[in-house]
Steps between C-alpha positions, in 0.01 A plus 500: 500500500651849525581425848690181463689698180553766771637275744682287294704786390561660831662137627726487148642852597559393854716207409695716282551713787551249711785341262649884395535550944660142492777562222543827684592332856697261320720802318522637834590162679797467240605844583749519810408853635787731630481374841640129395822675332766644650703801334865525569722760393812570554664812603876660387578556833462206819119547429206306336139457510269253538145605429555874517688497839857575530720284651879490576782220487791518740824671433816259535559454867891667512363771294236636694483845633791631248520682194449172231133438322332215334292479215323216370536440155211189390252275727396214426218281751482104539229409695609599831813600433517890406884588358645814398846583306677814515845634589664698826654794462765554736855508396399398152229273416403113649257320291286343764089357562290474767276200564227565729672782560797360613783683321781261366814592350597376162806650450851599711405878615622768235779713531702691287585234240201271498174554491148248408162581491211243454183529208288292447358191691280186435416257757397100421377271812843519720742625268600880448575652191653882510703607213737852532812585433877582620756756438864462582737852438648447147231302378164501357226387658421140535141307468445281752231281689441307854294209494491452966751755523782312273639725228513471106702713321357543122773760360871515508518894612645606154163619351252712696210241574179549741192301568147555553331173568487144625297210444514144556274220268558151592871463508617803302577821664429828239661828537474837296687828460770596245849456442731765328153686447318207311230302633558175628338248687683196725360163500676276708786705497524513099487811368228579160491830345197648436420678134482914452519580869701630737351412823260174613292639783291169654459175427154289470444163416128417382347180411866385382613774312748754596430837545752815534436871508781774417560807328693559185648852440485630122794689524709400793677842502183718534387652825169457614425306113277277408489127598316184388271309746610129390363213644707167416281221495715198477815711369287630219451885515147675486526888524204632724528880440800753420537855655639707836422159650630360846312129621492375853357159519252271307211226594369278296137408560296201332630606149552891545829668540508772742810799501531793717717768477592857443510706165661820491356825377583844453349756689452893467813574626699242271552281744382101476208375752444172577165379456369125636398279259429126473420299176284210456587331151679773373164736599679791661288644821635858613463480925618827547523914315718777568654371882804350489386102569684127499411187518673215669289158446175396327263203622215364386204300743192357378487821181590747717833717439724599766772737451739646760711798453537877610341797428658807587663490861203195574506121479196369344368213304232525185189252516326476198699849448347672810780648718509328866787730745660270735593656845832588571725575801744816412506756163534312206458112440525278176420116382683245373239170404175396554402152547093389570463159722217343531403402895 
């Protein structure tokens, strides 16, 4: 009898062994591992990365071998498709993108009275969203976006606008940024004003509901004061965190909203630091101490957080807030976005 007790127990804790090992597999089944993502980030010069190694779009063709840079400003990857947005910097500033590295003008070439440079970008099946901005002498600047290449011109050029993102839901077309230093956002070309800030950073729309990210300064006149985190869900304002704070881009994740960006501290000598941060609901996470840090994008893929950014003279990226350096050609190197696809 003691046996058969003896035995029957040792087959009940196999099968619970046998089911724990199952659920396990199954966890890990449901888990893509690291080698069926693929990490880009972009660089500020004509650099990016795709998995940790550097790579390099072309200059414009009737610029090469002179004294004029590039520098990409967003990325943004559709399937195949890999684009980039910046500006040339020769006689003044072009806004212009590569596709497939392919550089394309968007823009007549600066010169002394005109210049353009391209920020943000969002791409939908065939269609090609970048939003930027134009300056003619004697004006302010004007907020604009090119859906294929064709121009739309959001301001008038009497009151200083810029723009910081694109998107495209259905039929409507969404832009941010500010005009005459209050944040804004486009929707089909009609501007809406957006409560207590000064600045709407990126755009996110989310199981039908709008979602904007900006800053809004306390006192507009202090240097280096304190601002509010605000993220406008559906117009309506919901303050994140006030301080030294400076935010770079937001992901949205199941239910969780995601922030990076930079608050400023002082240091022994008086002067502010920039630390890298990221909040997750408000919860503040400190990425870096004491080295002067930035961020530049946050993503999210399958509960892991990905942030990109700079610390010290090196481009990095935080994983679950462990520092990864990303090679680089030359002294000094910095990022601009982050963006996880899955293969």
């Amino acid at each position: 009898m003691k046996n058969l007790t003896k035995l029957t127990f040792a087959i009940f804790a196999f099968m619970l062994l046998f089911i724990a090992c199952s659920k396990d597999d199954d966890d890990g089944k449901n888990k893509p591992s690291s080698a069926e993502i693929d990490i880009y980030i972009s660089g500020n010069g004509r650099n990016y990365w795709k998995n940790g190694q550097e790579f390099f779009v072309p200059h414009m063709p009737q610029y090469q071998g002179d004294n004029s840079t590039s520098a990409i400003m967003n990325m943004f990857v559709n399937g195949n498709d890999v684009h980039f947005v910046g500006v040339l910097s020769a006689v003044s500033w072009t806004a212009i993108y590569w596709k497939n590295n392919n550089p394309i003008r968007l823009e007549e070439y600066g010169n002394n009275s005109f210049q353009s440079r391209a920020e943000g970008i969002y791409a939908k099946g065939n269609d090609l969203y970048v939003c930027g901005w134009s300056y003619l002498q004697g004006e302010k600047r004007r907020a604009k976006y090119w859906k294929n290449g064709i121009a739309t011109v959001l301001t008038d050029g009497t009151k200083e606008a810029w723009v910081t993102s694109i998107l495209a839901e259905g039929d409507d077309v969404y832009v941010t940024g500010y005009e005459d230093y209050k944040a804004v956002y486009w929707k089909n070309n009609v501007k809406h004003e957006l409560p207590e800030g000064n600045n709407a950073e990126q755009i996110i729309i989310h199981n039908g509901d709008v979602y904007i990210l900006g800053l809004g300064y306390v006192d507009i006149n202090a240097n280096n004061g304190p601002k509010k985190i605000i993220v406008w869900k559906n117009g309506v304002a919901n303050i994140v965190d006030e301080g030294r704070y400076n935010v770079t881009g937001m992901f949205i994740d199941n239910n969780d909203i995601y922030i990076s960006g930079e608050e400023s501290t002082n240091s022994n000598s008086n002067n502010y630091v920039r630390s890298a941060i990221y909040w997750k609901n408000g919860q503040k996470t400190v990425l870096t101490t004491n080295t002067e840090a930035r961020t530049s994008g946050i993503a999210v893929n399958n509960e892991d957080v990905y942030v990109s950014g700079t610390e010290g003279d090196k481009p990095v990226y935080w994983k679950n807030r462990e520092r990864v350096d990303l090679n680089f050609t030359g002294d000094y190197a910095s990022t601009t976005a982050i963006q996880i696809v899955n293969k």
